[in-house]
TORZA-214290 format. One record per residue: residue number from 1; x, y, z of N, C-alpha, C in turn; residue in one letter. Coordinates in Angstrom, 2 decimals. Layout:
BEGIN
+------+---------+---------+---------+---------+---------+---------+---------+---------+---------+------+
! lolo !      nu !      nv !      nw !     cau !     cav !     caw !      cu !      cv !      cw ! guvo !
+------+---------+---------+---------+---------+---------+---------+---------+---------+---------+------+
!  NUM !       X !       Y !       Z !       X !       Y !       Z !       X !       Y !       Z !    a !
...
+------+---------+---------+---------+---------+---------+---------+---------+---------+---------+------+
REM end
This chain:
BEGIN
+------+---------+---------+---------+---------+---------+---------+---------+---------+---------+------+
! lolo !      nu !      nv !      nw !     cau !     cav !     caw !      cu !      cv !      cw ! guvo !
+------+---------+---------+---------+---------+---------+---------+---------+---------+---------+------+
!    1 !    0.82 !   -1.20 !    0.00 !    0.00 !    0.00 !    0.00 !    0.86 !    1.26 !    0.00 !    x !
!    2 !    1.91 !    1.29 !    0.53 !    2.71 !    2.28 !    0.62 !    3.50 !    2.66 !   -0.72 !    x !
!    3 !    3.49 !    1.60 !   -1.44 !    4.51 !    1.67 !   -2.49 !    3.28 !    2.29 !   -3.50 !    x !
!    4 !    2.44 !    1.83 !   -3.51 !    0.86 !    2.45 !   -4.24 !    1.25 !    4.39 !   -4.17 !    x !
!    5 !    0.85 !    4.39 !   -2.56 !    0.97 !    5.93 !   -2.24 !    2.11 !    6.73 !   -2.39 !    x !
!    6 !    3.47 !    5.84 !   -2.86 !    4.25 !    6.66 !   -2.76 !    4.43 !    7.11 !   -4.88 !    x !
!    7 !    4.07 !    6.04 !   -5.40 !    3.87 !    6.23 !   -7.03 !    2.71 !    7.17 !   -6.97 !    x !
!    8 !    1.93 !    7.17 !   -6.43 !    0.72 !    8.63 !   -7.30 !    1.35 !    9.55 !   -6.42 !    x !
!    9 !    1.69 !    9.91 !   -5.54 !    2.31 !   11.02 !   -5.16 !    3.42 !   11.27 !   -6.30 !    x !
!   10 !    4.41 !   10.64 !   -7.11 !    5.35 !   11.00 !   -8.16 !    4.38 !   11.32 !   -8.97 !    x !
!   11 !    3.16 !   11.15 !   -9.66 !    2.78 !   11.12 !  -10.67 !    1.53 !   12.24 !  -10.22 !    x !
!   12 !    1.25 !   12.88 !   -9.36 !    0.75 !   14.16 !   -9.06 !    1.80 !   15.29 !   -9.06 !    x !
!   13 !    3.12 !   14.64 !   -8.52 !    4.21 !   16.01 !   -8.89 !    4.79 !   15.77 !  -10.13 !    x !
!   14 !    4.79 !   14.91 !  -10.65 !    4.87 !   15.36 !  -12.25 !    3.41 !   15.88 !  -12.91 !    x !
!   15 !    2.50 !   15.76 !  -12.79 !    1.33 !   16.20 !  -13.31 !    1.36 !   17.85 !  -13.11 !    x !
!   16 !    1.66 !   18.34 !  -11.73 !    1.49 !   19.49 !  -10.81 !    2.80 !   20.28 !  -11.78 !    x !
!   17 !    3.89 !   19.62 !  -12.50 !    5.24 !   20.70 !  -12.57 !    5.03 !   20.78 !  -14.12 !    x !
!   18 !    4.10 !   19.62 !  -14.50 !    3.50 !   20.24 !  -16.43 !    2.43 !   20.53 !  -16.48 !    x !
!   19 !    1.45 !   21.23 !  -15.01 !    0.45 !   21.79 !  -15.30 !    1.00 !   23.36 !  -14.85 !    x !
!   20 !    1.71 !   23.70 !  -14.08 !    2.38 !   24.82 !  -13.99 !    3.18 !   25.28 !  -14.97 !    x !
!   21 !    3.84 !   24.34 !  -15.19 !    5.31 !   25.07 !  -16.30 !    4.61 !   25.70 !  -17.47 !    x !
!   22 !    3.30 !   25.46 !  -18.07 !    2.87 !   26.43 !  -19.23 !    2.14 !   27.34 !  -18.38 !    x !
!   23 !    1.62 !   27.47 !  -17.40 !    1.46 !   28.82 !  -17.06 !    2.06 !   29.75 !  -16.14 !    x !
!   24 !    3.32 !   29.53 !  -15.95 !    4.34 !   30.27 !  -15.43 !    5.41 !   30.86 !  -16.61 !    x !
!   25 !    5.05 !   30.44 !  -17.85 !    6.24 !   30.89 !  -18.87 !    5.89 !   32.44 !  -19.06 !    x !
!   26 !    4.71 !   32.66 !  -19.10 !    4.20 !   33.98 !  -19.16 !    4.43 !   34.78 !  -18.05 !    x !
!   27 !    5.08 !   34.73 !  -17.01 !    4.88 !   35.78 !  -15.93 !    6.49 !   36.04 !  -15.70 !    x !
!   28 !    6.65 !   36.35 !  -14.33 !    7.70 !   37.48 !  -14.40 !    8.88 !   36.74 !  -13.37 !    x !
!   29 !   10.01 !   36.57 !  -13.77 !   10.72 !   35.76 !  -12.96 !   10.33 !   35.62 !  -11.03 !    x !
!   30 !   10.27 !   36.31 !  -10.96 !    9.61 !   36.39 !   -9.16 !    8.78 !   36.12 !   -8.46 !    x !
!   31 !    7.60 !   36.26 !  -10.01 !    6.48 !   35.51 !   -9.92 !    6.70 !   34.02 !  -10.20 !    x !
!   32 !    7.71 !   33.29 !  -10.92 !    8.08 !   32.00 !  -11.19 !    8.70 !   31.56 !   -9.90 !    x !
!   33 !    9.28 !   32.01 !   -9.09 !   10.02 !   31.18 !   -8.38 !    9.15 !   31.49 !   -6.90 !    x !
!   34 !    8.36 !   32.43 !   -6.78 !    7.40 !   32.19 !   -5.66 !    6.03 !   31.11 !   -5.91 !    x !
!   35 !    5.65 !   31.00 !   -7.26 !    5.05 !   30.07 !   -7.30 !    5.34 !   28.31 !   -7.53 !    x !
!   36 !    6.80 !   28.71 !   -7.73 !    7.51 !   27.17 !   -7.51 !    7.33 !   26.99 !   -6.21 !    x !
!   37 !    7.67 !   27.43 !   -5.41 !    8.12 !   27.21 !   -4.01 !    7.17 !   27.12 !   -3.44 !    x !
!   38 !    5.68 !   27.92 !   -3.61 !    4.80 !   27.63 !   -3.07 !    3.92 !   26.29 !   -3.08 !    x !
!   39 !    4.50 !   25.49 !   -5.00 !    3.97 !   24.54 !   -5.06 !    4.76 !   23.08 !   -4.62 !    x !
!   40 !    5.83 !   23.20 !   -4.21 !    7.06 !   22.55 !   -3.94 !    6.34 !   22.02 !   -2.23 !    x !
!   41 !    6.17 !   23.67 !   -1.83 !    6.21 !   23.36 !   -0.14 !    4.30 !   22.69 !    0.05 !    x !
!   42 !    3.57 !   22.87 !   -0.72 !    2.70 !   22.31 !   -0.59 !    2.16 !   20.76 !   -0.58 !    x !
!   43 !    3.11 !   20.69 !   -2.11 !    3.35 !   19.19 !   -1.93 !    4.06 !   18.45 !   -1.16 !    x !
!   44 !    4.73 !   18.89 !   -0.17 !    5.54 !   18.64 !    0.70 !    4.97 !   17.93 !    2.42 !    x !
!   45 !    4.40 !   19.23 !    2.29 !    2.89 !   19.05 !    3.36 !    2.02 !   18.32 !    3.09 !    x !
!   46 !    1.43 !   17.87 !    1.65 !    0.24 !   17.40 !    1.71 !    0.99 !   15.79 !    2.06 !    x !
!   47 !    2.40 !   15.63 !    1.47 !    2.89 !   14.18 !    1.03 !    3.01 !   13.79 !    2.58 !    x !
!   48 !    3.53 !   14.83 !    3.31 !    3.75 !   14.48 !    4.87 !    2.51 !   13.74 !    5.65 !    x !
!   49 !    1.22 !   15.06 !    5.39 !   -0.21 !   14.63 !    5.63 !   -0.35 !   13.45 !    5.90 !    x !
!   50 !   -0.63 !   12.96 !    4.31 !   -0.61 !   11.43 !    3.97 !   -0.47 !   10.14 !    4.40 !    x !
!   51 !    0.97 !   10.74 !    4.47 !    1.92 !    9.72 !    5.75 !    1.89 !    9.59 !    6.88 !    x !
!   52 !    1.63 !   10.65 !    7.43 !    1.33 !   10.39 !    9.08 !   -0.31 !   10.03 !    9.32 !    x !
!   53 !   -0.77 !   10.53 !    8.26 !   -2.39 !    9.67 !    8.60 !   -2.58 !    8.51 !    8.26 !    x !
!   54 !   -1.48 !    7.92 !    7.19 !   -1.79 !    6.40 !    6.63 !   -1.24 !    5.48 !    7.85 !    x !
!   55 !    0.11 !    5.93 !    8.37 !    1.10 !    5.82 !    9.23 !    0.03 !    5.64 !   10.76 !    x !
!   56 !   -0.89 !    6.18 !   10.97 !   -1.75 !    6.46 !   12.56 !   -2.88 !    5.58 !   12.61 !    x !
!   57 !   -3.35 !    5.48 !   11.38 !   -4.87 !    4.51 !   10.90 !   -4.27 !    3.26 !   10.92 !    x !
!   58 !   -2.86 !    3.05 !   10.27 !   -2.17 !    1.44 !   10.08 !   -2.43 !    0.84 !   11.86 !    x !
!   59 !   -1.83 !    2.17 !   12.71 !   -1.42 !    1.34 !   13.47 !   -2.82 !    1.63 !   14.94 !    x !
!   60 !   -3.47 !    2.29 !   14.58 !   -4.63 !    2.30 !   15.65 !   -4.78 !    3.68 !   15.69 !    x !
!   61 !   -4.17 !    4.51 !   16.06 !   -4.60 !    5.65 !   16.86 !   -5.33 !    6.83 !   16.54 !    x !
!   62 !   -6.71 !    6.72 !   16.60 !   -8.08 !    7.24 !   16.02 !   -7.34 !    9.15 !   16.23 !    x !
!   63 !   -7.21 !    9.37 !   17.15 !   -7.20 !   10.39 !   18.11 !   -6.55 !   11.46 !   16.81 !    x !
!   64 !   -4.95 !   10.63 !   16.77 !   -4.04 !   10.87 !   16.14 !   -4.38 !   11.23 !   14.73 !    x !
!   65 !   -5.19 !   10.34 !   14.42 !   -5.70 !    9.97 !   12.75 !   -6.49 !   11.68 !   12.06 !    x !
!   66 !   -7.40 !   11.52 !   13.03 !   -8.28 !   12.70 !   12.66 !   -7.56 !   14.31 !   12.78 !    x !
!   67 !   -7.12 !   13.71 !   14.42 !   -6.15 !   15.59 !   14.18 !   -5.50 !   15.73 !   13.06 !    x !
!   68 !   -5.06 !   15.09 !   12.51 !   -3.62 !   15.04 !   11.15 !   -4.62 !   15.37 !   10.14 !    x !
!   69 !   -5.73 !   14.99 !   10.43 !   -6.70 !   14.69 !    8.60 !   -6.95 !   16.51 !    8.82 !    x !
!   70 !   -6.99 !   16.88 !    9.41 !   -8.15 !   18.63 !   10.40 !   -6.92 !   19.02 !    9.60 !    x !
!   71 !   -5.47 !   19.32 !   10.22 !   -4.15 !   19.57 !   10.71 !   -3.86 !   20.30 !    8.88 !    x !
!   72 !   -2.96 !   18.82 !    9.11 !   -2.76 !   18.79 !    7.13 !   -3.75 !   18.74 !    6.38 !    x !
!   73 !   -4.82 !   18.30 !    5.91 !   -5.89 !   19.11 !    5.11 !   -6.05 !   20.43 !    4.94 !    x !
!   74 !   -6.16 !   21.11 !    6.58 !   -6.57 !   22.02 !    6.06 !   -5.07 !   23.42 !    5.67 !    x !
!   75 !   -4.19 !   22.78 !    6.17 !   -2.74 !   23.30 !    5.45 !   -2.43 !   23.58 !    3.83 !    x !
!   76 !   -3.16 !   22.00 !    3.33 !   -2.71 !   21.39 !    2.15 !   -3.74 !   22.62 !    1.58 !    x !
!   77 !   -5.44 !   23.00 !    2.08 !   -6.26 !   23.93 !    1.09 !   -5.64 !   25.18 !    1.16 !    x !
!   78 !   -4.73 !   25.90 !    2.09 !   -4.87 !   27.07 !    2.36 !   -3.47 !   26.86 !    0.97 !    x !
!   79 !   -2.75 !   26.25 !    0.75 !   -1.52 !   26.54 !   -0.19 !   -2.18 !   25.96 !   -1.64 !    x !
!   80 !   -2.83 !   25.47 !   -1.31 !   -3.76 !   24.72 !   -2.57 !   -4.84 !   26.68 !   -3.24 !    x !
!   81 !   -5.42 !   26.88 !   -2.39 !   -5.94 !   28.44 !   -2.98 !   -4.89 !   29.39 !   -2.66 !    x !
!   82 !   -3.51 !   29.50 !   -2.36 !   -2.77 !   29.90 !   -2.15 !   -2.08 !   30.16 !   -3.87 !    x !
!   83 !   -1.94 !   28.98 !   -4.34 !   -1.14 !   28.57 !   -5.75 !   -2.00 !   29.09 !   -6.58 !    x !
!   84 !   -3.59 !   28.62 !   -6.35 !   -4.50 !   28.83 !   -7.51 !   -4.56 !   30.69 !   -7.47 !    x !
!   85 !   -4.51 !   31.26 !   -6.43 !   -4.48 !   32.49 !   -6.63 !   -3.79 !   32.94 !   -7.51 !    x !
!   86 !   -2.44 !   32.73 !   -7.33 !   -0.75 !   32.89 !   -7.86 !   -0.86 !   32.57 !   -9.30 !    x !
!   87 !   -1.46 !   31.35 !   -9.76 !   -1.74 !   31.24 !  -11.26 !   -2.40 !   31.97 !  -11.62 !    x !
!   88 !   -3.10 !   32.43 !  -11.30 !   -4.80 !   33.22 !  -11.91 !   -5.97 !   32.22 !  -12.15 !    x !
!   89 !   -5.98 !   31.33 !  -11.17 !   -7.09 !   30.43 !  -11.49 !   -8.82 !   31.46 !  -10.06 !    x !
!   90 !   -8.45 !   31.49 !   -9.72 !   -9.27 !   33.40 !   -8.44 !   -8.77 !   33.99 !   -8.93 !    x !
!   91 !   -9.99 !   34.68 !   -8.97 !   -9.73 !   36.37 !   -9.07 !   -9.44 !   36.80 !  -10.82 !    x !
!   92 !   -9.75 !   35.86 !  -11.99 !   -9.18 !   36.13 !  -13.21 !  -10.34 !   37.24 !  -13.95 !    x !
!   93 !  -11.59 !   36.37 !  -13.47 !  -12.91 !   37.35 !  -14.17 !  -13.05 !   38.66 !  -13.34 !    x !
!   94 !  -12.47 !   39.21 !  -12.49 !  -12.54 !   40.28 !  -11.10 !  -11.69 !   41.57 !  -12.22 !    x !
!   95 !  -10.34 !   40.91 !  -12.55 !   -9.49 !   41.76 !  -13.28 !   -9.70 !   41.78 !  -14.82 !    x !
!   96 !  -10.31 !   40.66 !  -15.19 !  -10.83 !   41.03 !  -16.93 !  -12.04 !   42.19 !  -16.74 !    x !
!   97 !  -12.78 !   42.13 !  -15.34 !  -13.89 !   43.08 !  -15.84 !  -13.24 !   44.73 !  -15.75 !    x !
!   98 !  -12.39 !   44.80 !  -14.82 !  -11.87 !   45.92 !  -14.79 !  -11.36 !   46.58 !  -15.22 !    x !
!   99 !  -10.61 !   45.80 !  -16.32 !   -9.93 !   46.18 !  -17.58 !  -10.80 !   46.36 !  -18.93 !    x !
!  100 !  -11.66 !   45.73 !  -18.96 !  -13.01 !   46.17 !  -20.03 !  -13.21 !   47.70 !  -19.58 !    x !
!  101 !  -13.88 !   47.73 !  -18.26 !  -14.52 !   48.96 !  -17.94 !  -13.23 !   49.93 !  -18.10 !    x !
!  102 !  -12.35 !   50.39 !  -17.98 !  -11.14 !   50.99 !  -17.93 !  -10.71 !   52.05 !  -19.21 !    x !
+------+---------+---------+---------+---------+---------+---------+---------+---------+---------+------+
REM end
């Protein structure tokens, strides 16, 4: 099972670094390397998450299980709308209208 979780975790950060890399070619070096890092450290956290909740459920400890799921979940959303901000996936129709009206 572990060897399962540890292949789609490779194959979400390769998915995650060729769904970024075409929309980071367009922006501005500073903007590239804060949104690397932001997506780097996210996946980082969520992969940790994972592990210590697969790691707590294997071995019993309910208590443990759920704080981690609260803990890292809700870590993993705040860098998860954190990134999507940073791409322009929020907030894209906010600034097209403003620029019409303009």
């Amino acid at each position: 099972m572990s060897t399962l979780l540890i292949f789609l975790a490779g194959i979400l950060f390769l998915a995650g670094v060729l769904f970024i890399k075409s929309r980071v070619m367009q922006n501005k070096t500073w903007k590239n390397v804060a949104v690397w890092t932001v997506f780097v450290v996210w996946f980082f956290i969520t992969c940790i998450g994972v592990s210590f909740v697969y790691i707590n459920a294997s071995v019993g400890h309910v208590k443990a299980t759920s704080t981690a799921i609260f803990l890292f979940g809700g870590i993993s959303v705040v860098f998860a709308v954190a990134l999507a901000r940073a791409l322009g996936f929020i907030g894209v129709k906010k600034k097209a209208n403003e620029s019409i009206q303009a």
